[in-house]
Each structure stands twice: as structure tokens, then as C-alpha cells.
N, C-alpha and C positions, 0 to 999 in steps of 0.2 A: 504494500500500500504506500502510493506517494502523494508527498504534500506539497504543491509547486505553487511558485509566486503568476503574479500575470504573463512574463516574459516566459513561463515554462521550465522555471531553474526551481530541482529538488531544494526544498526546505527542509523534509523531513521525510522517513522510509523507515518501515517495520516490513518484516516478513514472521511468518507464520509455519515453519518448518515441514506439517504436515499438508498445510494448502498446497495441492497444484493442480488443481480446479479452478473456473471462472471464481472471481468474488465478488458475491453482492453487496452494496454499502448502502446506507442510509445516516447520515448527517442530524441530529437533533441537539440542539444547543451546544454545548462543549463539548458533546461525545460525538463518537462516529464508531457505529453498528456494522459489523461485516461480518460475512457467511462465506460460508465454503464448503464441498467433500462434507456433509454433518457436522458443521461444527460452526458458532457463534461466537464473538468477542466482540469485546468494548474495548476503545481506545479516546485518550484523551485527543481530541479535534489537533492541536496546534504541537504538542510534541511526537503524537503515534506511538504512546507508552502506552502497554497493554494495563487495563483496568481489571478484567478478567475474562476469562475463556470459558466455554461449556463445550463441552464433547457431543449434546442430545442422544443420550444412553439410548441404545436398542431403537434409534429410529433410524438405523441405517446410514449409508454414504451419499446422498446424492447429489446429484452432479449440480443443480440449482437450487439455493437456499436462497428461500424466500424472505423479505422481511417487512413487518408493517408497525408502528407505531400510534399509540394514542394516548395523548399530553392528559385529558380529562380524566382519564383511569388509571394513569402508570403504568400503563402495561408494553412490553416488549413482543411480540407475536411472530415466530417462526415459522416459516412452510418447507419440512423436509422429507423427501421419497414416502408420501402419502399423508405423515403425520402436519399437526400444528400443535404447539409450543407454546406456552404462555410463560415469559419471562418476567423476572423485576429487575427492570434495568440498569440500576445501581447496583445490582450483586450479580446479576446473570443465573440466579437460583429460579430453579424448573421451579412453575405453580400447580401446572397441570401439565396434561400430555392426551391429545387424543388421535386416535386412527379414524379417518376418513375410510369409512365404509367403500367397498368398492375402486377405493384409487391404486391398490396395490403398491408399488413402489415409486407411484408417478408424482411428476414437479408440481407443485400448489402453489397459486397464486391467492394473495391475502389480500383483503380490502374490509377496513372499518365502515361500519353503517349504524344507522339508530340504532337497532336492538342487540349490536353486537359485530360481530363478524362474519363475512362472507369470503367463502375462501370458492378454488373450482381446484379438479384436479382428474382429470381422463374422463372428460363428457359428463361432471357431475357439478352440479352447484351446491355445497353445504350452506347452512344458516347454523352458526355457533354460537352461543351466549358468552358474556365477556368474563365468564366465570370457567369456560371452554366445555360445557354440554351442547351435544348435539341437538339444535332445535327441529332441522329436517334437510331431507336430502332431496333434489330430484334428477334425474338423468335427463340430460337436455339430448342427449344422442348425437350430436353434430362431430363426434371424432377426434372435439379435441384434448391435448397434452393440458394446456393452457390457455386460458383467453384472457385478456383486457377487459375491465370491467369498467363501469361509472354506474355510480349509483348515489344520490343523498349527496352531492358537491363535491363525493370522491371519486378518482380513479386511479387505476393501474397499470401499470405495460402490461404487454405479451411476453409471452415465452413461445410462441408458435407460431411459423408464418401461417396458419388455419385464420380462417374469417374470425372477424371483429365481431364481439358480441356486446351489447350494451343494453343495461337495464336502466328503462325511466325510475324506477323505483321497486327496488323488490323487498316483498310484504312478505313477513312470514308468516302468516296465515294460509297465505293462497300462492304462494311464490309468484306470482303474477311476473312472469318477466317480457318484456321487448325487444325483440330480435331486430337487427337490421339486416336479417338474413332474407 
């Protein structure tokens, strides 16, 4: 991980011995969140001094770790080869841990909404509570690994060149969702 001025010149670089897989990051006030191969750390934003590390026990390697944040709960939210993750950021200490029905070892993409979390992971859309219970699942069938979300003023990237999917708003009641398919 490097930390470069405007002109492009290293200020700062950590390595992660076990990373040699893509790394996902996420920047939140002084810290900055990175993933990798199953595996989570914090680092301080301005020197790249490890804060602390997680292994995510028994959720496997995969190849893209997800990651989502939400300021209002403190909570840290991982996406790795099927499971999600609920951190506390400040220590990187597991809350919960749940398996996504049906994703088997596939990449999960995460996205906060009102009643919680919505994550997708091999043609499925979960609704999680921010407590990490499964509220409900539905198989949307469309093939993909991962999709791009927006939903409630949030969104997400892709992980799959597969079509873009996007909900005006999904309900958990009725998962009511909007295809632009």
C-alpha cells in the first residue's frame, strides 16, 4: 500500500507479507481499511503503521474482499468467499460472522441501507440486519458473481463485467427490486 503526494512521489508504503492478491481499500477519517486473500487490517491514513490485522477464521481465501462502512453504527462490514463480517473498527475484533446461503465461495459485494445491509453474491441478493441476521434472500437469476448496487443515496462498484443492476429502493418486506435489465 502507497501513500503518494500530488506529483506521484511515495510518502509512505507498508506491505502485508501474506497479501499477493488484489487489495481492496477504503479510507475513513485517519484510518484506511484494506482487504486481501481473507484477510482485513487497519492502518493509520498518513504513516501506513498497521493498527491491527484479522485473519476472518474459517471464511476462507478469496480472491476479493469486500469492504463497507457505516459512521452511524461503528461498524466495519466485510465481504469474503461467501461470508460477511461485522467488525469494530478500532480493534478489528469479529462481532458476528454469517454465511450467505447459496453463494458458496463467491465475491460479495456490500452496501448499507435503512434497515441494514444488502450485500449480492452468485445471482443472490441478501437483506442483513446491522446486528448480521439474515432478514431474507432472493435469487434474482441473472448469472451474476457480482453486481453494482444503488439503493437509499448509496452505491457500489462491480466486480463483474455482467449487467448493471440497480434498485430504486429495496424493501424488505417485499424485496421489491428495479432492474434496468
Amino acid at each position: 500500500i502507497f501513500r503518494l503526494d500530488v506529483q506521484g512521489s511515495r510518502l509512505a508504503e507498508t506491505r502485508v507479507a501474506s497479501w499477493h492478491k488484489p487489495v481492496s481499500l477504503l479510507k475513513v477519517s485517519d484510518r484506511i481499511f484494506a482487504g486481501s486473500y481473507g484477510e482485513v487490517a487497519a492502518f493509520h491514513a498518513e504513516s501506513l503503521q498497521m493498527i491491527w490485522h484479522n485473519h476472518l477464521l474459517r471464511t476462507g481465501y478469496g480472491l476479493i474482499v469486500s469492504l463497507a462502512f457505516n459512521p452511524h453504527v461503528g461498524l466495519l462490514v466485510v465481504g469474503n468467499n461467501g461470508y460477511v463480517v461485522g467488525l469494530i473498527p478500532a480493534t478489528g475484533d469479529t462481532i458476528w460472522k454469517l454465511s450467505l446461503p447459496g453463494s458458496g465461495y463467491d465475491t460479495v459485494c456490500l452496501m448499507f441501507v435503512k434497515f441494514g445491509l444488502v450485500a449480492t453474491s452468485k445471482g443472490t441478493i441478501y437483506g442483513i440486519s446491522k446486528s448480521g441476521s439474515l432478514l431474507w434472500h432472493s435469487v434474482v437469476g441473472l448469472g451474476l458473481q457480482c453486481v453494482g448496487m444503488a439503493a437509499d443515496g448509496f452505491s457500489t462498484s462491480t466486480h463483474s463485467s455482467q449487467p448493471y443492476l440497480q434498485a430504486e429502493g429495496i424493501r424488505p418486506k417485499d424485496k421489491t427490486i428495479i432492474s434496468d435489465q
